[in-house]
N, C-alpha and C positions, 0 to 999 in steps of 0.2 A: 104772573102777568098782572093781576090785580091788584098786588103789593106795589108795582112800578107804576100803574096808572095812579092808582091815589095818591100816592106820593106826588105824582106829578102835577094831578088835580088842586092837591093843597096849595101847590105854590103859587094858586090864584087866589088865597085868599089873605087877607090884607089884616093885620101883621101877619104874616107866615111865619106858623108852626114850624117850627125848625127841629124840632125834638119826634115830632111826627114823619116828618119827611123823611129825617135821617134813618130813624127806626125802621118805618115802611121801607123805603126804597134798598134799605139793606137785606132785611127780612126776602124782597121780594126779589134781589139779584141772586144773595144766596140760593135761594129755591129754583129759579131758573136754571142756575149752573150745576145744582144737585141733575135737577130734571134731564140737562144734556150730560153729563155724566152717565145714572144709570144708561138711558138710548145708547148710549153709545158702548156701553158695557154688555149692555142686553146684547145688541147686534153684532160685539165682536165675537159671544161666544154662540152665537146663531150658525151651524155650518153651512144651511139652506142660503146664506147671504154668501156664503166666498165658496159655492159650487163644489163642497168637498163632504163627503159619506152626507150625502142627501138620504134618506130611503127611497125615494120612489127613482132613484138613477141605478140603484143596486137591485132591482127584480129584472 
């Protein structure tokens, strides 16, 4: 997220960094989309999220 703010932030400044922006804002969406990736990886192989061989439903 801070990768996409400065990126965003440069583009106030006058000439604009163009070689900065691109870089940042790349850097910064990749890592985002890693970041919902794993979540969403982690949660699928979570049983306690889809109610199935919980431990504490099995005592």
């Amino acid at each position: 997220m801070l990768g996409i703010a400065l990126a965003l932030a440069a583009l106030s400044i006058q000439p604009t960094p163009w070689v900065f922006v691109l870089i940042l804002g790349a850097a910064g969406i990749g890592g985002l989309i890693s970041l919902i990736a794993a979540v969403r990886h982690d949660g699928a192989a979570d049983p306690r999220l889809h109610g199935r061989g919980a431990p504490e439903d099995e005592a």
